[in-house]
C-alpha positions as CSV (number, residue, x, y, z in Angstrom):
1,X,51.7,-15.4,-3.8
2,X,54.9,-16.8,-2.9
3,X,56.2,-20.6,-4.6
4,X,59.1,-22.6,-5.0
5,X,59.1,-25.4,-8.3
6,X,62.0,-26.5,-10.2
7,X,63.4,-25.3,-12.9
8,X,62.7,-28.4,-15.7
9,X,58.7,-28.4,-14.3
10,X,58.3,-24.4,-14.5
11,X,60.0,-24.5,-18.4
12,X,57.7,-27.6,-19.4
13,X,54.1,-25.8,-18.4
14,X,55.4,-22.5,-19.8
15,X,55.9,-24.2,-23.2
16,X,53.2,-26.0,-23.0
17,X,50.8,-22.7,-22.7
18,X,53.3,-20.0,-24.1
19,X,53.0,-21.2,-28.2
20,X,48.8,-19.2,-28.2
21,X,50.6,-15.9,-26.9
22,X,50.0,-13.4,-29.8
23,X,53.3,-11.0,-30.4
24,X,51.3,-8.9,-32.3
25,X,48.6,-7.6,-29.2
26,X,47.0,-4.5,-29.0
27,X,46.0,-5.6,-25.6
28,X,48.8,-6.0,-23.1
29,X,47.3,-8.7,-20.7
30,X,46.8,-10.9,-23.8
31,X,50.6,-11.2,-23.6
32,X,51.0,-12.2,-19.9
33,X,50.2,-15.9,-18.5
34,X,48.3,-16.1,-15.4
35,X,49.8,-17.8,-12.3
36,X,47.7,-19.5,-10.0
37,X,48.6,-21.0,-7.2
38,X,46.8,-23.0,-4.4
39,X,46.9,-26.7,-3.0
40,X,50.8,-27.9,-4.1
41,X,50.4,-26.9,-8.2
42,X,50.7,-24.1,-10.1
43,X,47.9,-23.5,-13.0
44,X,49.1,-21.6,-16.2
45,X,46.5,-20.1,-18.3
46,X,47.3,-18.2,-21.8
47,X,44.6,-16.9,-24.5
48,X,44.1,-15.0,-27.7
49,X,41.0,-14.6,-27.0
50,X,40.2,-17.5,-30.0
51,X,42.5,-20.3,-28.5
52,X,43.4,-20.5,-24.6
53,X,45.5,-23.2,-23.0
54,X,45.9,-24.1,-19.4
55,X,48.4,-26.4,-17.8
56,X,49.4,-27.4,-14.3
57,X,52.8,-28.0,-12.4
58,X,53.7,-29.6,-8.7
59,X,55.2,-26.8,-6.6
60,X,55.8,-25.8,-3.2
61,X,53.0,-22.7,-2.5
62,X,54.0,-21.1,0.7
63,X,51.3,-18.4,0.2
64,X,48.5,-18.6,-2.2
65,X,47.7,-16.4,-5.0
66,X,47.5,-15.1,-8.5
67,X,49.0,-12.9,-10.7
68,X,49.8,-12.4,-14.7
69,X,53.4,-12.2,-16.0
70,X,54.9,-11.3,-19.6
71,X,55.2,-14.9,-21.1
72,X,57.4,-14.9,-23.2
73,X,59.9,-12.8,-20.8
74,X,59.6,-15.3,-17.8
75,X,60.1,-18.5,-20.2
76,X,63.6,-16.6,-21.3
77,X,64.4,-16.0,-17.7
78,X,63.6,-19.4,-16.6
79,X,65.2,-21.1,-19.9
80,X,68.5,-19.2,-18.6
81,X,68.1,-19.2,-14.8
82,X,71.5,-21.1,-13.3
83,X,70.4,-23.8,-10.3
84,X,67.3,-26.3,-10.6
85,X,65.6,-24.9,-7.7
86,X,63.2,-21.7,-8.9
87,X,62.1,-19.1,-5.7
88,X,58.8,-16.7,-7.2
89,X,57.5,-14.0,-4.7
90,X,54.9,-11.6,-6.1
91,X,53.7,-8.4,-3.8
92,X,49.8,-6.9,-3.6
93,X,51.7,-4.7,-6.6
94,X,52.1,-7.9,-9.0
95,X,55.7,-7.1,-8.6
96,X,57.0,-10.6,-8.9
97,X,60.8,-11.3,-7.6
98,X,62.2,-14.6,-8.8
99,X,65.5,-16.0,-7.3
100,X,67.4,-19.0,-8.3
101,X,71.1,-19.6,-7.0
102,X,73.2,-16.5,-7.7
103,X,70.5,-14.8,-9.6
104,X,67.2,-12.2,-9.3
105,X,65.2,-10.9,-11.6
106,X,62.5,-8.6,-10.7
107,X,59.2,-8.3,-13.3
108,X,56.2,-6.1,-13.0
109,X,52.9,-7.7,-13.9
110,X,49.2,-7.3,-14.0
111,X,46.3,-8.3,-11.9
112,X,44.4,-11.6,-12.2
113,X,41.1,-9.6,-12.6
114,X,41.9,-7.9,-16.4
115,X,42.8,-11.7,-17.2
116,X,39.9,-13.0,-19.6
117,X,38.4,-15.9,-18.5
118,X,38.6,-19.5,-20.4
119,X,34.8,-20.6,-21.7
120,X,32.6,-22.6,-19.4
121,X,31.2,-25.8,-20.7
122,X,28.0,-26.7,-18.6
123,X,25.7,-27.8,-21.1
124,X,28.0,-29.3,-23.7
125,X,28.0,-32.1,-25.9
126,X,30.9,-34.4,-24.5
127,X,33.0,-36.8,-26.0
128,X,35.9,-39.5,-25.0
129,X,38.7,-40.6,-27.9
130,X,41.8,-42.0,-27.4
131,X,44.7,-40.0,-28.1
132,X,46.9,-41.9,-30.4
133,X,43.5,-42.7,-32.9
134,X,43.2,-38.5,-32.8
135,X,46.9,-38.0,-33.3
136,X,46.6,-40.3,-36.2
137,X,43.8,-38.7,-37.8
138,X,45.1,-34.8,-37.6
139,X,47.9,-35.9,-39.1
140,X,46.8,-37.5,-41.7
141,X,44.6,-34.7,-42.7
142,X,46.3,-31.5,-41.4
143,X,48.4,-30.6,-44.5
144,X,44.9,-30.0,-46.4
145,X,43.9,-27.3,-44.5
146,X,43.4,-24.1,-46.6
147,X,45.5,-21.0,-45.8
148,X,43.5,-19.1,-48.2
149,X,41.4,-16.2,-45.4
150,X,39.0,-15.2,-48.2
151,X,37.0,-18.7,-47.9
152,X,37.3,-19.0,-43.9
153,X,35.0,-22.3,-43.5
154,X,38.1,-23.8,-45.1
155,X,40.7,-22.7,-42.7
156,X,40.2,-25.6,-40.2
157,X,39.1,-29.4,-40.2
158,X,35.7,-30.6,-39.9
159,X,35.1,-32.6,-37.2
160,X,32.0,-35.2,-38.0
161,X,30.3,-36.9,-35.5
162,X,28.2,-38.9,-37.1
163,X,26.7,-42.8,-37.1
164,X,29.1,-43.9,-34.3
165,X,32.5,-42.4,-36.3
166,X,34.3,-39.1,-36.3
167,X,35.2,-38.2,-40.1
168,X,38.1,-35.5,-40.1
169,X,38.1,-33.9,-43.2
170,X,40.3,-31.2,-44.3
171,X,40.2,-29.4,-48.2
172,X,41.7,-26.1,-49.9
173,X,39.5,-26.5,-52.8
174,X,42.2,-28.2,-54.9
175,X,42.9,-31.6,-52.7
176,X,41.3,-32.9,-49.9
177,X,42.2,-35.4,-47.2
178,X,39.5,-37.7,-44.8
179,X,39.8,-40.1,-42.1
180,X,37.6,-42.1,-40.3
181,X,38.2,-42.8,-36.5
182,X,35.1,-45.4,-35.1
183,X,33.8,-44.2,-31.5
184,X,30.4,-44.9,-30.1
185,X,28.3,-41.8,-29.3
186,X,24.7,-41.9,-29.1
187,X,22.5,-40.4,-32.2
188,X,21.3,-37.0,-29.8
189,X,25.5,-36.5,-30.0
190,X,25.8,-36.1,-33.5
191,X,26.8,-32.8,-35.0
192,X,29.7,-31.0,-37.6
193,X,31.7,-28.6,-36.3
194,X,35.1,-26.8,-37.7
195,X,37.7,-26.7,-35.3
196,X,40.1,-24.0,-36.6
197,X,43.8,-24.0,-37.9
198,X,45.5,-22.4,-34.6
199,X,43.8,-25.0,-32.2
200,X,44.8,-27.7,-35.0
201,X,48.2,-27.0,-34.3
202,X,48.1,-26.9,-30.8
203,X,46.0,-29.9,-30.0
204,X,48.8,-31.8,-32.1
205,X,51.6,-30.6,-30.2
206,X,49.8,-32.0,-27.0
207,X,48.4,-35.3,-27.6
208,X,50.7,-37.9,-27.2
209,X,50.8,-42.0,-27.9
210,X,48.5,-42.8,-25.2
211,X,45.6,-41.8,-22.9
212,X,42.5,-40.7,-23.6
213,X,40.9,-36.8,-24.5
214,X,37.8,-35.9,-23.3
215,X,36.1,-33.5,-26.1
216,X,33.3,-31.1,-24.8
217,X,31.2,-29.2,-27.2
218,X,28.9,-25.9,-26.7
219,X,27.4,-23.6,-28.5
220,X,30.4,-22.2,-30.5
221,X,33.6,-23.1,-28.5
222,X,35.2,-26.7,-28.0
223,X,37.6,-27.8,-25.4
224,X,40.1,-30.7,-25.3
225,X,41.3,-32.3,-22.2
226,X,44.6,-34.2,-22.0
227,X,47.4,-34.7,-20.3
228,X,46.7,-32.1,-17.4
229,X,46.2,-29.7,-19.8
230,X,42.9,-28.2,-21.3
231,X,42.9,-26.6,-24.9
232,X,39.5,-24.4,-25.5
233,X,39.1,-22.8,-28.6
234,X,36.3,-20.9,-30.6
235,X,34.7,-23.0,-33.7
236,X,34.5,-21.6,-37.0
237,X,31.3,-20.6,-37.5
238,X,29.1,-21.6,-41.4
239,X,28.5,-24.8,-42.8
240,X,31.7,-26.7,-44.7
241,X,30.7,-27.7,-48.4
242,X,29.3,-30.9,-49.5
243,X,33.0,-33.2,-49.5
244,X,31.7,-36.4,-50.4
245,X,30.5,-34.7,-54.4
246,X,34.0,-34.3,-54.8
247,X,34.9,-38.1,-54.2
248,X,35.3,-39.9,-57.6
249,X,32.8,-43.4,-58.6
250,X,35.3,-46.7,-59.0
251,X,38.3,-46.3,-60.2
252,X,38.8,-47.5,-63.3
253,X,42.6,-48.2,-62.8
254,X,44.7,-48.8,-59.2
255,X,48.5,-48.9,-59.4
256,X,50.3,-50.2,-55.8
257,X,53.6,-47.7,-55.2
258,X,56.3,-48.2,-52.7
259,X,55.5,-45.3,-50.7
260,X,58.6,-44.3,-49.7
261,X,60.5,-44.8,-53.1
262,X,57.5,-43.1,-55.4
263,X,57.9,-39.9,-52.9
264,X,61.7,-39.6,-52.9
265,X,61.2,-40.1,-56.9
266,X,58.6,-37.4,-56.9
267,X,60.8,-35.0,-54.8
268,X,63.9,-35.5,-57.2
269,X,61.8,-34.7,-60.3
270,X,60.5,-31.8,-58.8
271,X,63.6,-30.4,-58.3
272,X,63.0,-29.3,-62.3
273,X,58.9,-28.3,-62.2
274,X,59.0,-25.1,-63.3
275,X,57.6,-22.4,-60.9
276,X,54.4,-21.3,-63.3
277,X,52.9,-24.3,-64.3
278,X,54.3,-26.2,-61.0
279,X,53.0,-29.7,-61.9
280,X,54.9,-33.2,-62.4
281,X,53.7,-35.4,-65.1
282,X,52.7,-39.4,-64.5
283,X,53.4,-41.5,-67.7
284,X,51.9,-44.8,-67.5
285,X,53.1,-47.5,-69.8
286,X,53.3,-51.2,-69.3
287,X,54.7,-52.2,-65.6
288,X,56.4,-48.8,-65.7
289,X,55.6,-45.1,-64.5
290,X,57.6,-42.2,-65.9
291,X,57.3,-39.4,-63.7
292,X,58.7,-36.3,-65.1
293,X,58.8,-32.3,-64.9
294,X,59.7,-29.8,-67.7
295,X,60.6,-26.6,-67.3
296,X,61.5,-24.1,-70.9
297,X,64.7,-22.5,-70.5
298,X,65.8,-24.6,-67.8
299,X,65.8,-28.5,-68.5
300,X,63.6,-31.6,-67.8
301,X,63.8,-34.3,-64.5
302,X,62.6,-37.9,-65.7
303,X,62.6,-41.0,-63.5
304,X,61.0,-44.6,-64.4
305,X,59.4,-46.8,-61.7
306,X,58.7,-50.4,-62.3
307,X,55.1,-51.0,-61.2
308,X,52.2,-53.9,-61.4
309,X,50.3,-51.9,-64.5
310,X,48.5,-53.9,-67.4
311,X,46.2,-50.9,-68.1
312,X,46.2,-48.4,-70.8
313,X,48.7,-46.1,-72.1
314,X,47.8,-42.6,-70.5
315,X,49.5,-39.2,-69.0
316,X,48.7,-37.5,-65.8
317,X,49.6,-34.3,-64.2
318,X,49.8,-33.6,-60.3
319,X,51.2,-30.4,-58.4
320,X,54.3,-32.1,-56.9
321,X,53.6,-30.7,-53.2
322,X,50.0,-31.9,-53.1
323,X,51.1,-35.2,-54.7
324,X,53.9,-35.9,-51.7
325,X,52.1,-34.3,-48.9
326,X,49.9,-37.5,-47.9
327,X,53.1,-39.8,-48.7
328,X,55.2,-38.0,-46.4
329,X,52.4,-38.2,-43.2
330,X,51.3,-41.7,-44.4
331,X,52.8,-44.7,-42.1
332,X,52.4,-47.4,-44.2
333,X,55.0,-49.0,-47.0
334,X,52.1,-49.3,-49.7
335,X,49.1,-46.9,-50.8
336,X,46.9,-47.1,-53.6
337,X,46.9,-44.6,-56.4
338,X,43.4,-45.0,-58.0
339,X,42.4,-43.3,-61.7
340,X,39.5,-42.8,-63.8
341,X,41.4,-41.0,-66.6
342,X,43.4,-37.4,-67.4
343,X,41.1,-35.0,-66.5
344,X,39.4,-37.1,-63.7
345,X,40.6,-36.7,-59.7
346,X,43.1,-39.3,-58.8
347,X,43.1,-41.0,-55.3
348,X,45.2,-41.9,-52.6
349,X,44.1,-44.4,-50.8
350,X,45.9,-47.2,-48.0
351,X,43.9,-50.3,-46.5
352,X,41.8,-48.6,-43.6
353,X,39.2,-45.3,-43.7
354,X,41.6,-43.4,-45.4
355,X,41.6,-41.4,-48.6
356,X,43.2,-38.4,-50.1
357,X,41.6,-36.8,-53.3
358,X,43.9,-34.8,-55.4
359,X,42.6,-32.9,-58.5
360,X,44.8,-32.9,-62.2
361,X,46.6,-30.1,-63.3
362,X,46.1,-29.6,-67.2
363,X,48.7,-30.9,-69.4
364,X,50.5,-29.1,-72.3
């Protein structure tokens, strides 16, 4: 296999596949990426055996081929390499020599064969979304995800295809964020599936602002294709719990916040939540919300917020982090905080299928 590609192209598919590459591998080829070249591009492929990614970059193949290389080595080599202008030639040994102005490096790798292979989708359920409505959605839900391993169904967002709309829902038990995102499917599509955390991540870091992603769906793997690149992952097997029972009736009271001023408010009075009971305190009073945090032996954070409130007089309390989460990955100025009463869940909520339900902490 011999190639030439520039610098700038070479370092943008590398990062593109290099972020699934485990450091932590008991099996050495899961730490190479493949190399495949044929027909004026270069394909990249790296797995983890639960998330693979492959890209592809325009290069000059002189002889065709394939090979695997230690990732992360050849993206620091390349990231320091001095002229734009990159020269690879690999031998029948997967000894691959790489030249670029002044420079040579010389790598060993290992053979295409002992690479695994990415799943095949022949009989899969397939889908088309636009990019930016998907971008949208996973972040507006991605913070819930839980990071506790002992309840595994919740370590990843369900993906709901169902009555021509994919709800994304996302929940660690305590909060729990959804979002609808309309798309016409017919009924024989429908289905739930749980993509997990890791392919979360990555398909975020690859969709951009426009485009489209084609979805295809098998038996227990999922693969996203965008922007030249194709993200396949395995799905998290067992059925996510019943979300809607967790959504509260009518509100019995809806206060409209300056998003941006009750989160920086929040974060300030935060500063004093003590570490053991962690949990800010919402006093509502006429046109006004105290929001404050005590903490024994250290001192107490209060700040006031004028608001449209004719209701009753009542207190609340919220985990600070949970509370801000949704304001912080929330574009719009306004959102909705919905109530029932103390003990009830509150709800964020903005105009559009959008809503985050947070459960109360108990107050002293």
């Amino acid at each position: 296999m011999k190639f030439s590609v520039s610098k700038d192209k070479l370092l943008e598919g590398l990062s593109t596949v290099q972020n699934v590459v485990s450091t932590r591998t008991t099996l050495p080829i899961l730490s190479n990426v493949l190399l495949q070249a044929s027909d004026g591009e270069i394909r990249l492929t790296t797995t983890d055996l639960d998330v693979g990614v492959r890209g592809s970059i325009e290069a000059q193949v002189e002889r065709t081929g394939a090979t695997t290389l230690p990732a992360r080595r050849l993206f620091a080599i390349v990231r320091e390499l001095p002229a734009s202008e990159i020269y690879v030639d690999v031998d029948s040994k997967n000894f691959a020599s790489i030249r670029s102005g002044s420079s040579f490096f010389k790598i060993l790798g290992l053979p295409e064969e002992e690479f695994p292979p990415l799943a095949r989708f022949d009989d899969a359920k397939e889908f088309t979304i636009g990019q930016k409505e998907l971008k949208d959605g996973l972040k507006k839900t991605s913070y819930a995800i839980s990071t506790d391993e002992t309840r595994y169904v919740l370590n990843g967002i369900l993906f709901s295809f169902k009555d021509n709309k994919l709800t994304l829902v996302a929940t660690d038990g305590r909060r729990l964020a959804l979002v609808d995102v309309e798309l016409e499917f017919p009924r024989s599509q429908e289905l739930d599936i749980i993509v997990p955390t890791k392919a979360v991540s990555e398909l975020q870091r690859l969709v951009r602002e426009e485009g489209e992603i084609k979805i295809n769906i098998g038996e227990n793997q999922i693969a996203f294709e965008l922007n030249r690149t194709l993200l396949v992952s395995k799905l998290i097997e067992g059925s996510y719990p019943n979300y809607r029972q967790v959504i509260p009736a009518e509100a019995k009271e809806r206060i409209t916040l300056e998003r941006e001023t009750f989160l920086t408010a929040v974060r300030r009075v935060s500063l004093l939540a003590s570490e053991k009971s962690n949990s800010v305190k919402l006093i509502f009073t006429k046109s006004n919300i105290d929001i404050v945090a005590t903490t024994p032996d250290v001192g107490e954070a209060k700040e006031s917020l004028a608001v449209m409130y004719k209701g009753r007089e009542f207190s609340i309390a919220f985990n600070p982090e949970f509370l801000m989460a949704p304001l912080r990955n929330l574009p719009n100025d306004e959102v909705y905080l919905d109530l029932i009463d103390e003990m009830s869940p509150g709800v964020i909520k903005i105009p559009g299928p959008f809503l985050y339900v947070l459960m109360p902490m108990r107050l002293n």
